[in-house]
Residue, then its C-alpha position, 0 to 999 in steps of 0.5 A: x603807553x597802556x599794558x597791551x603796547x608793552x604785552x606785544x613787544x614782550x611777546x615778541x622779544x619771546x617769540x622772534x616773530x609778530x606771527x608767533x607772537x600774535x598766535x602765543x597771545x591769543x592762545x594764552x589769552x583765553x581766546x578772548x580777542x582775536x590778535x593779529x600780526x598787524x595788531x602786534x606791529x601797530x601796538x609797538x608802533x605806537x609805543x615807538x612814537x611815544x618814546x621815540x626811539x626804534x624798539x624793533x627791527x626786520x631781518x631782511x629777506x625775514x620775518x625774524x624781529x630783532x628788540x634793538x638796544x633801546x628796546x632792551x633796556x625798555x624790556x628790562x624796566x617794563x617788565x616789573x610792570x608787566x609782571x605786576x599787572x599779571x599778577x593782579x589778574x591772576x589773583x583776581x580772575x584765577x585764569x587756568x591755561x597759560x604757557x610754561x616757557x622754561x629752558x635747560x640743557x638738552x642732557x636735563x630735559x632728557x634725563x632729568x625732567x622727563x618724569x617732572x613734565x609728565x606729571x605736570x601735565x597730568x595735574x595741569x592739562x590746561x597749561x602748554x609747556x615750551x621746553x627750549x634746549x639752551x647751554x648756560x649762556x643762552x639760558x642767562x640771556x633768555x633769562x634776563x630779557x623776559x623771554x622765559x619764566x626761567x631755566x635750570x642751568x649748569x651753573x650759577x649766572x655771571x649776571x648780578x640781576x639773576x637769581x640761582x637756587x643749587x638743585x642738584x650735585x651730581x658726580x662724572x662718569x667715565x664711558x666707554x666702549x664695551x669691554x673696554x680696559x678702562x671699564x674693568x678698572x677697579x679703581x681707575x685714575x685720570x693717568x689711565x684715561x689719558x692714554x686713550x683718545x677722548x671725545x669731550x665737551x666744548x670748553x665752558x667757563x664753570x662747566x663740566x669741561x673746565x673741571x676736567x680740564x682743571x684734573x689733567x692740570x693737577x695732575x699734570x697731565x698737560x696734553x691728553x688726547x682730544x680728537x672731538x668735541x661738542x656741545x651735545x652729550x648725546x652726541x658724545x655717546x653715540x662716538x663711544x659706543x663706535x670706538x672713536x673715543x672716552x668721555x667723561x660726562x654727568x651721570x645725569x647723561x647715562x639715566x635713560x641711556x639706551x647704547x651699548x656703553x659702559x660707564x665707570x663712576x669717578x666720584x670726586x677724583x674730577x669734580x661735582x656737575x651741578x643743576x640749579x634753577x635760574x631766574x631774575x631778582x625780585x620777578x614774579x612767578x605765577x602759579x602754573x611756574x611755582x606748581x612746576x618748581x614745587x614738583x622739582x623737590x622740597x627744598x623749593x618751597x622754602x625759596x619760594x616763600x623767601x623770594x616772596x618775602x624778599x620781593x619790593x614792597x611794590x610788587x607784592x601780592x595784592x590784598x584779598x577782597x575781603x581784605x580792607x586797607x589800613x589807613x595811615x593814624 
């Protein structure tokens, strides 16, 4: 078993094909050697032999690879060795370039780290940013297999393996057509909206859903008027700005709106959306994340450090080279 076996299967579970896989790895790499699907396929072939078990299986009529179950668990020890062993090179050889690979809503792509990738890319040219649209669930998944650095979701993971950092709170607004009573309101209530059809998010456990849900509940309100749901806030706006409905959504959906809406604050009449960033317990982070998670705001540095503090005495930083051992007597 040598670091290029396990390198090929991480890539791959991150990748869904040996193509890309192959492409990510030789890009990443500097260039240095030329990779091939071929290569890829025949490290994890080998890495298959040596455990025996399958790790890997084709979609049929597909070039899409599926990590089987064993694979999975594989993945989940392998990576602290993975890790690690980037670590080390980084430290060492200083390495620009790299990928970013990261996930958030589309809501927060769009609206909230717009100006954070634009300035990122201006400090770090050199390294390619893959930005994946996922909902919270997705995110913890992807999170856990390896198969990003990490994500800013909408709520704290049910995983007991990951980490959340909060990042942000921030209140739901009412939107609606233009001109609508609703949005002449001065002080509009939740007995108000529910007379109008909505259009809503899908349910989501500790979603924004599940708050607005809860706030008809209270105030028993016990069937508002729901004629369309979906996952995507975009979505939403466009059918409020045709008439077919209200919603309520994050003020992080309005920040770069461009329909013709209107939108009303409800401050905590209905509960607080919130953002944090979502990675796994003890995982390494290499500089071009931590240069991007440092751009999200101040309160990051302090978690940074703590994580590094908090890391296993075996994945911690490597000595400088001047920097002699100590020696046990």
């Amino acid at each position: 078993m040598n670091i290029k076996q396990i390198e090929a299967l991480v890539y791959v579970n991150q990748h869904g094909t040996f193509k890309r896989a192959a492409e990510a790895l030789y890009f990443e790499s500097s260039g240095e050697e030329y990779i091939t699907p071929e290569s890829i396929q025949y490290r994890i072939k080998q890495l298959e032999q040596e455990l025996g078990v399958t790790l890997y299986q084709k979609k049929q009529g597909s070039t899409q690879v599926r990590i089987t179950r064993e694979g999975q668990l594989f993945l989940k020890e392998a990576l602290e060795v993975y890790q690690r062993m980037n670590e080390w090179r980084e430290f060492f050889l200083e390495r620009p370039g790299g990928t970013l690979n990261m996930a958030s809503t589309q809501t927060v792509l769009i609206n909230r780290l717009h100006g954070t990738f634009q300035t990122y890319h201006e400090k770090y040219p050199s390294v390619t940013i893959r930005a994946h649209a996922s909902n919270a669930p997705q995110m913890e998944r992807m999170v856990s297999e390896g198969r990003i650095d990490f994500a800013i979701s909408t709520r704290p993971p049910t995983d007991p393996d990951l980490d959340y950092e909060l990042w942000m709170r921030t209140q739901l607004v009412l939107v609606t057509p233009r001109g609508h009573p609703c949005a002449k309101m001065k002080d509009v209530t939740l007995e108000d909206i529910a007379k109008y059809p909505l259009v809503l998010l899908d349910p989501e456990p500790h979603g924004d859903r599940e708050m607005i849900d809860e706030a008809f509940r209270r105030q028993k309100i016990k069937h508002p008027r729901i004629v369309f749901e979906t996952s995507n806030s975009e979505i939403l706006l466009s059918y409020v700005e045709s008439g077919m409905g209200l919603t309520m959504i994050s003020e992080t959906s309005l920040l770069r709106n461009l329909r013709k809406v209107d939108s009303v604050p409800l401050g905590d009449k209905i509960g607080r959306s919130e953002v944090g960033l979502l990675g796994r317990k003890g995982q390494y982070f290499p500089s071009r994340v931590k240069n991007f998670i440092r751009l999200l705001g101040p309160m990051f540095e302090d978690w940074l450090e703590k994580r590094e503090k908090e890391r296993p005495a075996k994945t911690q930083k490597p000595r400088g080279r001047h920097q002699k051992p100590r020696l046990a007597g």
